[in-house]
Steps between C-alpha positions, in 0.01 A plus 500: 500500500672242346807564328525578134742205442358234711272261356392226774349202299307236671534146347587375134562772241182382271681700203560262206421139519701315246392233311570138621852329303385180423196413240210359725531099390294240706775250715537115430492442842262637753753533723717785338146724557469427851839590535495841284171571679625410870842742507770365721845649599659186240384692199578807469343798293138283662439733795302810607690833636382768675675842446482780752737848431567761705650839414586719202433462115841329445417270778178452301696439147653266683235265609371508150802385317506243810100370416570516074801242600343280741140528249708409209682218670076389580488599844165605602463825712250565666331751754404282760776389742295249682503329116886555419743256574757730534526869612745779292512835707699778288605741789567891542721645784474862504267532765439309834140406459569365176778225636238445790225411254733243352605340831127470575457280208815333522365383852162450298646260254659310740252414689333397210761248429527634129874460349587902419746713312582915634619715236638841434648813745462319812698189463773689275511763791480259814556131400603419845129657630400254737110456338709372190706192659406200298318640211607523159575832401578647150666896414377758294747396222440168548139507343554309208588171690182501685415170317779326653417651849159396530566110369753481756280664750196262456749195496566617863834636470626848625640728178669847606578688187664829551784594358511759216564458117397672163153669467239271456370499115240699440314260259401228768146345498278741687170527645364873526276584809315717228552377132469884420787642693884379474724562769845562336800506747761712370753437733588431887665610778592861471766715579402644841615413865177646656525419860198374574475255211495124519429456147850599409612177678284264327496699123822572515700743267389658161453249238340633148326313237642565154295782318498222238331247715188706637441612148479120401290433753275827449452395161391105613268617784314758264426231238346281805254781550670703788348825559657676794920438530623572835888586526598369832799492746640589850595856298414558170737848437828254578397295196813436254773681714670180550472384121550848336119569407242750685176516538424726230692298263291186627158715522525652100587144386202351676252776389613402113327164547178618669193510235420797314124423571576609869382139595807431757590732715845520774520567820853564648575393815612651834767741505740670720590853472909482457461301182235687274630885585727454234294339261168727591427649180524187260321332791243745451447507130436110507272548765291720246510225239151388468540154567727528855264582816583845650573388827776445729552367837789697681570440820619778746429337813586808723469886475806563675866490387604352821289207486595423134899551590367206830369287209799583272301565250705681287280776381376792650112676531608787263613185276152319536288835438724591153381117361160569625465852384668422134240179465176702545624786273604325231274159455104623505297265760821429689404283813798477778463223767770499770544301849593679864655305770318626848735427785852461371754459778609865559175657390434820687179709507639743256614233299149340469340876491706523162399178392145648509568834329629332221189250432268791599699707218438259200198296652642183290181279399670204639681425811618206677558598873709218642581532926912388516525132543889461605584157300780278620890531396442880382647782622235706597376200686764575722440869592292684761124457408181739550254344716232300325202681699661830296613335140083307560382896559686681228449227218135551614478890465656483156300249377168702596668816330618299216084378457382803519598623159296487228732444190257405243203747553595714207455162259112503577296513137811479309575292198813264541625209302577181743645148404306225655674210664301380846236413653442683850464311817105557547449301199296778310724724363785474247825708623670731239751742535535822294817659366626649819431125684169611677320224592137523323199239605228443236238305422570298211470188307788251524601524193612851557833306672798512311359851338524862509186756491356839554354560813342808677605548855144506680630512860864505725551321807851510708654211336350466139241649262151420369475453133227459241538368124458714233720292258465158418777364308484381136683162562465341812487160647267356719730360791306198669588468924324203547726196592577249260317692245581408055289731342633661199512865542258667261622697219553830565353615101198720574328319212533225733330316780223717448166338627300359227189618766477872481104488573589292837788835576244709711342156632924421620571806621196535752552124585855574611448860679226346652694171651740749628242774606312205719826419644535833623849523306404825238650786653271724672597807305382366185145514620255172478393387129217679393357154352285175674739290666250229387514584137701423263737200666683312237700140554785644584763234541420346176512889346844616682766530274267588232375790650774619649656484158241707350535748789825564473491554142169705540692740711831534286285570163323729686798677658398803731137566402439136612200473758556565847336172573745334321818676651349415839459130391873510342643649852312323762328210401697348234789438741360380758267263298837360363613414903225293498496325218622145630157485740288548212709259248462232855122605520422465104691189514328371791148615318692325165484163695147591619443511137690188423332312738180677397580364138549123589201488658291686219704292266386171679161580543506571099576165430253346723271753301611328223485146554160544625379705181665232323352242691150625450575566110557096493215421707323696224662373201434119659159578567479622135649158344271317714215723332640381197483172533186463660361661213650293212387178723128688482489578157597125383242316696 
């Protein structure tokens, strides 16, 4: 499993694009638009960037504050690195594997012949690592002159920025990986001298935000339409111990700003256990606010007192179980994540046996089971390791212990409230999460994102739940995926939108369930339609938004005594008639220049029509005159 904190992005954050500077105005000289159009390393702010991160949510804020600067300045980013003319890898060195993955790509881009930039823990850890000689690098505080790096980078010089200074400001340009979800850094570094750690040597000591400072910026990222605000840092208990603050302090200030309408919700970040025992109760009660998730990732990493003192961890088990315990009885729905080192050097069989009691004991919901990487320049790097065949076979017989629980079967045919905020990796279902941060996949229209809703749990699986709609909310937005896309979203009035059709609603509704139904994409628990798929078929493309319109508002005056029919259609085929949108707009536009086409030719062959007709009405008219004539000429004589 991976863990809690890590979020491993793949490319460009597509987040936010912001608007172009400068007013589009047609050049004097065809020369300035070949040159804007064919980006070279003499302008700068012309070329293409591709972003790759590695590592934790900070890690990820980072990157993003990195793409909103380099966007804003009009680089390009993009998710192909074959098309990027320069690489940016933001880097994580907690683990082994993850420092391997960036070598790999180092090697990658160099072979490639692409100019590149490495950020974050791994050059501010290791600058003299051997994969980094004669690449610009750039530190974690360093962030905001990422600009200045790049242009120097593409110009072909070598830029090594490392040295520390003051926080980086918190109201930089940024690009969000999801527009829904801010990632807030609180502070970084910690407090801790944990001896396995690397991150200590490139994050340094505790340094705090002001409390003043993340409420200004809670305030601005809630008016750009954030729904989800994730606190994050190397340790979020150790926040404001080094400017006089706390985290309850910080967390009650925060929660003032949130709106009442429970639209934007918190999530605090990872915490150690020696700097929330203190503060557990107040911790708790904001935890029970409505608008802050009730989850917390604590990590224990070992059962056994003697490991912990190896780590220097600075807390005990007994220590661990009181924050645990006090969290579940005081904040309803409390969810606990935690992490467990397999393998530390030291680690005996009675040690790990008491690393399994304790995860057998509380059966935590989430656990990331990492096997003991030793990373360079630490101390525990430095003492007598377990063999890898035994730290390989005991992370492997916790992790199938660990899987074997089944935290979420109580939730089946319960009623939760979720906020909305992704779309899962299959493509088909949106990704919510309910008060206690379970993960819930439903069916759902698009414009559910960015919203919260009633669901009722239908079915459990290990990681997440199975949810159906039973609420549809009042205001909503439909939120468009398709690529370069201007539509206006509709108004969210149910008075609205509605389609000026109703007689053509059943004719809709079997068109679509049948599309889907041929396609063999209805669930098969629904049951087949009980109607001729040959009946019935309206033009759909030309129909779409209308209908769906009318659907959706169908439904919501209804509320629950609505059709089954139309609940199915709302939960299954409404989404995934909205993935495939763009073929039918390329079809209908392909059969629109059909009909174009169609149209010339009609048109043309109208006007031959009528030059003949009016041909043959002269012909007449002559013949007429000459009549005439002949006539008068007769009558004379």
């Amino acid at each position: 499993m991976e863990d809690i904190e890590d979020v491993i992005a793949g490319g460009a954050a597509p987040g936010l694009s912001l608007p172009p500077t400068s007013v589009s105005m047609k050049p004097r000289r065809k020369l300035k638009a070949r040159l804007l159009e064919d980006p070279s390393p003499h302008i700068p702010g012309t070329q293409t960037i591709y972003m790759k991160t590695f590592g934790c949510s900070h890690n990820q804020s980072d990157s993003e504050y990195m793409a909103g600067q380099l966007s804003a300045f009009g680089y390009a980013l993009t998710d192909s690195p074959e098309e990027a003319d320069l690489w940016l890898i933001n880097t994580c060195t907690v683990k082994s594997p993850s420092q391997s993955a960036m070598e790999t790509l180092i090697l990658k881009c160099k072979t490639a012949k692409k100019p590149l930039v490495v950020a974050g823990c791994v050059p501010q850890g290791s600058r003299d690592l051997k994969e980094l000689e004669g690449i610009s690098i750039i530190g974690v505080q360093q962030i905001d002159r990422v600009v200045d790096v790049v242009e120097e980078t593409l110009k072909g010089h070598e830029v090594r920025l490392l040295n520390r200074k003051m926080l980086p400001s918190l109201d930089l340009p940024k690009v969000r990986k999801n527009k829904f979800i801010e990632i807030l850094p609180i502070n970084v570094g910690c407090l801790g001298a944990c001896t396995y750690c690397k991150t200590k040597h490139a994050r340094g000591h505790l340094g705090s935000y002001t409390v003043e400072s993340l409420v200004e910026r809670v305030r601005t990222v809630i008016s750009e339409g954030v729904r989800e605000i994730w606190l994050s840092s190397e340790d979020t208990g150790a926040y404001g111990r080094d400017i006089g603050a706390n985290l309850p302090i910080l967390l009650n200030a925060l929660v003032a700003e949130l709106p009442g309408d429970g639209s934007t919700m918190l999530r605090i970040g990872m915490t150690n256990p020696p700097f929330i025992l203190e503060h557990l109760e107040e911790i708790a009660k904001v935890l029970c606010h409505p608008c802050v998730y009730a989850f917390l990732h604590v990590p224990v990493q070992s059962g056994s007192d003697a490991v912990l003192d190896a780590m220097n961890r600075e807390y005990s088990v007994r220590n661990f179980k009181t924050v645990v315990d006090t969290l579940i009885k005081l904040v309803p729905e409390m969810q606990i994540a935690t992490d467990v080192i397999c393998g530390f050097p030291g680690e005996s069989e009675e040690d790990f046996a008491q690393t399994i009691t304790l995860i057998k004991e509380y059966q935590f919901p989430q656990v990331h089971i990492s096997q003991f990487y030793p990373r360079p320049g630490t101390r525990a790097a430095r003492m007598k390791k377990v063999p890898s065949t035994e730290v390989k076979k005991r992370s492997r017989e916790l992790t199938s212990i660990f899987e074997s629980f089944n935290p979420y079967e109580d939730m089946e045919g319960r009623v939760k409230r979720i906020w909305i905020t992704e779309i899962a990796s299959d493509g088909v279902h949106l990704v919510g999460h309910t008060k206690g941060y379970v993960q819930v996949l439903l069916v759902a229209p698009d414009n559910m994102l960015g919203t919260s809703a009633e669901v009722k749990i239908t079915s459990v699986g290990r990681w997440s739940v199975f949810g159906e709609l039973i609420e549809i909310p009042k205001k909503s937005h439909r939120i468009s995926r398709l690529p370069n896309s201007t539509a206006e979203p509709p108004s969210s009035d149910s008075s609205e939108n509605f389609c000026a059709c109703p007689s053509e609603f059943n004719c809709c509704l079997n068109s679509l369930e049948n599309r889907l139904q041929n396609a063999g994409e209805l669930n098969s628990t629904l049951g087949p339609p009980s109607y001729d798929s040959s009946k019935n078929f309206c033009a759909l493309p030309s129909k779409f938004d209308c209908c769906l319109n009318s659907l959706e508002n169908t439904l919501h005056n209804a509320g629950k005594s609505v059709e089954e029919r139309g609940k199915r259609f709302v939960t299954s085929v409404q989404s995934n008639l909205l993935r495939r949108r763009k073929g039918w707009e390329s079809i209908q536009s392909a059969e629109n220049a059909k009909e174009i086409s169609e149209g010339r030719i009609a048109s043309d062959l109208a006007m031959m029509d009528k030059l003949l007709i009016g041909g043959v009405v002269l012909s007449l008219l002559t013949i007429v005159v000459l009549l005439s004539r002949l006539s008068s000429q007769l009558s004379s004589s």
